[in-house]
N, C-alpha and C positions, 0 to 999 in steps of 0.2 A: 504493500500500500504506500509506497515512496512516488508520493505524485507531487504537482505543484505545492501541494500543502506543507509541507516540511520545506520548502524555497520560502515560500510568503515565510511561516512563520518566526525563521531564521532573519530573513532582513526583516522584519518590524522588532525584533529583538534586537536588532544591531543598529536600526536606527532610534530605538528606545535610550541604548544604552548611548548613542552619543550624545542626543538631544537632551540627553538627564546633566551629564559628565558638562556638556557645555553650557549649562542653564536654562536649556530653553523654556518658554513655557506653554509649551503643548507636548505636552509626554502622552494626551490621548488623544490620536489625529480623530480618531471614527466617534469623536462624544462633541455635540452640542455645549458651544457657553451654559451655565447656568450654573444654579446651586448647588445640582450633584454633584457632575466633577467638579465644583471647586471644593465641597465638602471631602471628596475622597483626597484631594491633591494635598489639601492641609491637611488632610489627618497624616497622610504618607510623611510630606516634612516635619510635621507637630512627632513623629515617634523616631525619626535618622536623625534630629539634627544633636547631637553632641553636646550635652552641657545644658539642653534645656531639661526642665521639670518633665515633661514627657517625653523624651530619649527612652527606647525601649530596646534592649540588647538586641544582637543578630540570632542568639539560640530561642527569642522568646516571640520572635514576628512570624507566626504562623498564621497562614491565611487558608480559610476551608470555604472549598466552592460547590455547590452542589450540581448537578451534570442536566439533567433530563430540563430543560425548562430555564434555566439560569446560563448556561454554556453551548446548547444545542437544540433543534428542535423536538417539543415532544407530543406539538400537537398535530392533528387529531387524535392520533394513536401515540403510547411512548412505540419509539424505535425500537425497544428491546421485545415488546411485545410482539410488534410485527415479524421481525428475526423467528418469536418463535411460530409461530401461525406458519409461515413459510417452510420450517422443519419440519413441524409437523407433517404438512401435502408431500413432505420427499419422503421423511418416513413411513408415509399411510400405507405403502403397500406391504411392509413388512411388518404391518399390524392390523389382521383384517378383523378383529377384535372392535376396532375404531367403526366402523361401521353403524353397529350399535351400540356403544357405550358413550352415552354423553358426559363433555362437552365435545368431543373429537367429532362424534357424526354432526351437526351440528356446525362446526368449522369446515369440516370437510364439505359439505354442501351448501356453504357462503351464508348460511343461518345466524347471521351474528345479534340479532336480537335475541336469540336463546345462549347465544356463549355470552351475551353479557348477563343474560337472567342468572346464569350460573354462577354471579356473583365470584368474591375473590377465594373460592375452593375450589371452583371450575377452572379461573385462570393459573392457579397456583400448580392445579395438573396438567395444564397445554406446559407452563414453564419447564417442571422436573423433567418430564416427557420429553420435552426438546433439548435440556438443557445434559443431561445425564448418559449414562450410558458407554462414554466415548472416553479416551483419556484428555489433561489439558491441552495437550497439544495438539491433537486433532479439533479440540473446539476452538481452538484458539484460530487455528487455521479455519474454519466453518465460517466463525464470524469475519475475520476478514476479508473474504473472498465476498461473502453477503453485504457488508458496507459500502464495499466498490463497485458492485454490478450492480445495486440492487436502486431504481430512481425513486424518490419520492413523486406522486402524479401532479400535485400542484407547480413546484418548481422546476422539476424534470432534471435534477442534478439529487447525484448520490449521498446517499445519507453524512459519510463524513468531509460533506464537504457543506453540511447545513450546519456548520457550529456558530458562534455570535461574533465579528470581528471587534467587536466593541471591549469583547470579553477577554479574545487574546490577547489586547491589548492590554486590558487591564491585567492581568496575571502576568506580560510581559514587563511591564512597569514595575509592580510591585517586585518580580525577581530582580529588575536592574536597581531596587532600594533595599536587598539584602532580606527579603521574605523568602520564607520556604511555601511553596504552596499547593496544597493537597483538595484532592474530590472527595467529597464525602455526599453517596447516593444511594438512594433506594434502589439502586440498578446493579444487576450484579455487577461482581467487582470483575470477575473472568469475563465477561461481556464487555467492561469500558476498556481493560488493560493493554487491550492490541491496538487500538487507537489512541488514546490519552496522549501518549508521546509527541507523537506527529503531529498532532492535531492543536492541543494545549502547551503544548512544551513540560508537561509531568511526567514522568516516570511510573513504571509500572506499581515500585513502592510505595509512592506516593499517593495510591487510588484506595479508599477507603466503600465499602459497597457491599451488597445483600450476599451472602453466600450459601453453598448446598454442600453437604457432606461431599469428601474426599478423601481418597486412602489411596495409599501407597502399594502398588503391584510389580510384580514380575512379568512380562508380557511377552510373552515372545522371545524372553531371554532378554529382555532390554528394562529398565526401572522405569517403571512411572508411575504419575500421579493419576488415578480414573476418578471422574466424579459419579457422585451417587445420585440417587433418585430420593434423596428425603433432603431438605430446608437445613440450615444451621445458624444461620442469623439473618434477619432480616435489621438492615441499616435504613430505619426510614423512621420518623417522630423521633417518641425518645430512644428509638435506638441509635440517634447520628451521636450524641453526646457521648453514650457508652460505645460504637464504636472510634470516635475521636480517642477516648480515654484510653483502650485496650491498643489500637493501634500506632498513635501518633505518638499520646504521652504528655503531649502540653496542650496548655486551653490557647484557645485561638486568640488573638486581639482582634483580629476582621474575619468574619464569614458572611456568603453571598448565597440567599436562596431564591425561593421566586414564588413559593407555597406553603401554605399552613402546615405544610409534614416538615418543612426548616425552622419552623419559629423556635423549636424545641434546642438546635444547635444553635440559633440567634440568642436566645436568650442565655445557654450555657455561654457563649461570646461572652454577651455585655455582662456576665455577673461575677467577672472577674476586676481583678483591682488595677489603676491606670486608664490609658486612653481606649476607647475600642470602640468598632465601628461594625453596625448592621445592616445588610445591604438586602432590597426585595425587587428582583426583577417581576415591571408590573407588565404583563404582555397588554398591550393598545395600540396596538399598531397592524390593524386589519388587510392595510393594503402593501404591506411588506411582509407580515409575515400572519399573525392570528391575534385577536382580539378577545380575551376572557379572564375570567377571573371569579367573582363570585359561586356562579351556577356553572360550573364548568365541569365535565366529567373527568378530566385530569389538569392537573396545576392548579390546583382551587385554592384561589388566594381572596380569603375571607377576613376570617379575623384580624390576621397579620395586619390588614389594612386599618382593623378599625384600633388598633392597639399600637402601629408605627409612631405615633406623635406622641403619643403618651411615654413610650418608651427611647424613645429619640432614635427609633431606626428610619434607615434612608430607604424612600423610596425609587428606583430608577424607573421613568417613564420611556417604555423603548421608542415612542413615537418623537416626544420633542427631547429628549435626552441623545439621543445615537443617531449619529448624521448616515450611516448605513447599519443596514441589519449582516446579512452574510458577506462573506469576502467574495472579491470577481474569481469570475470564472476566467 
């Protein structure tokens, strides 16, 4: 998956890092004047600059992003979802079982008002189902080859090329001011980890995300990892907090969600002592990209909204905040 993306991502990291070194002041080309980015730019120098009251060391500036909605597209459908729906049809003939057992017949015959009636037990079995069975490295390779071929129908360009450039920006920024910065998603973590790289400039370590039993095999005379068919954490509400804590180690100063399932790691943010910043991607921007929030079947950004002021998190409005949504093609 070494396409333009790892080129763009690379020069906006190298024109980050000059434009920071040489003063400039637009270290975010792709964000709109206003109060957001100015809000984010002074917190970034209010915790680097040296000698002030809120200088915040280089081990303690962890920034957690979360993926589905905040970083990439996830509407209408999340993308991981779909990945699996599409497993499933390649699978189906080696399970004629699926036929009649729901939610599978049901998928398999474009029924999706009953695989949604099937509520999140239904989905959680199209997941295991697609997700299992194989070792990592064959999934790992599955989802890759599926990210690259596979278009989204409204914008007609492949999934990891729908991430936010506004976003890589901002994660480019904050690494050029000595953040570490990590995903932290309801999305499995074997799912984001072959992309995150290229895509966000994070590392595999650094993807924090839902996981399914794994063990260790012999296979063929070669070692590996197979994953299982049963759930082992799921990283979404309060589990972003407990996965932050098991996996990272330190509380965040800045994290970025977009939905009520991040308020829980926003809030683990701000309730730490020092400077810290909460960030809510609001999607309103119907004619670039989707429009929702309240009543929404996924990224349902409710409360967060009605509780941002109160608690002094930032809202980002992707319509007049980000002068583009996606990077060119």
């Amino acid at each position: 998956m070494k396409t333009n993306r790892l080129y763009v991502a690379t020069l906006f990291g190298i024109v980050t890092l000059m434009t920071t070194h040489a003063g400039a002041a637009d270290p975010l080309p792709s964000w709109n004047e206003g109060a957001t980015r100015t809000a984010i730019i002074e917190f970034v120098e209010k915790v680097t600059t040296e000698g002030s009251a809120d200088f915040v060391p280089l081990e303690k500036r962890i920034a957690t992003f979360d993926n589905d909605g905040c970083l990439w597209l996830e509407y209408p459908m999340y993308t991981q979802l779909l990945f699996a729906f599409d497993r499933i049809k390649e699978l189906a003939p080696q399970h004629p079982e699926w036929k009649t057992t729901q939610p599978f017949k049901a998928l398999l015959e474009g029924d999706m008002k009953t695989v949604g009636a099937s509520g999140m037990k239904g989905l959680m079995e199209i997941v295991i189902a697609s997700h299992s069975g194989m070792t990592a490295t064959e999934f790992d390779k599955q989802v890759t080859e599926w990210l690259v071929k596979t278009k989204q129908a409204r914008f007609n360009r492949p999934y990891n090329e729908l991430i936010y450039q506004p976003q890589v920006e901002l994660l480019e920024y904050l690494r050029a001011n000595g953040f570490k910065t990590f995903i932290v998603s309801g999305g499995g973590i074997a799912f984001m980890r072959p992309f995150t790289e290229e895509a966000y400039g994070i590392p595999p370590e650094q993807v924090v995300g839902s996981m399914i039993e794994s063990e260790f095999q012999i296979k063929d005379g070669k070692a590996e990892i197979v994953r299982m068919p049963k759930i082992h954490f799921i990283d979404d509400k309060a589990g972003k907090p407990v996965g932050i804590y098991n996996h990272i180690g330190h509380r965040p100063i800045l994290a970025c969600g977009n939905s009520d399932s991040d308020m829980q790691m926003i809030q683990y943010t701000m309730a730490g002592d020092g400077p810290r910043m909460g960030l809510f991607v609001h999607h309103t921007d119907a004619e670039r990209e989707y429009a929702y929030d309240r009543k929404s079947h996924v990224g349902t950004l409710d409360k967060a909204l009605d509780l941002a002021d109160a608690n002094g998190w930032t809202i980002i409005d992707m319509k007049q905040d980000w002068k583009t949504v996606f990077p060119p093609k």
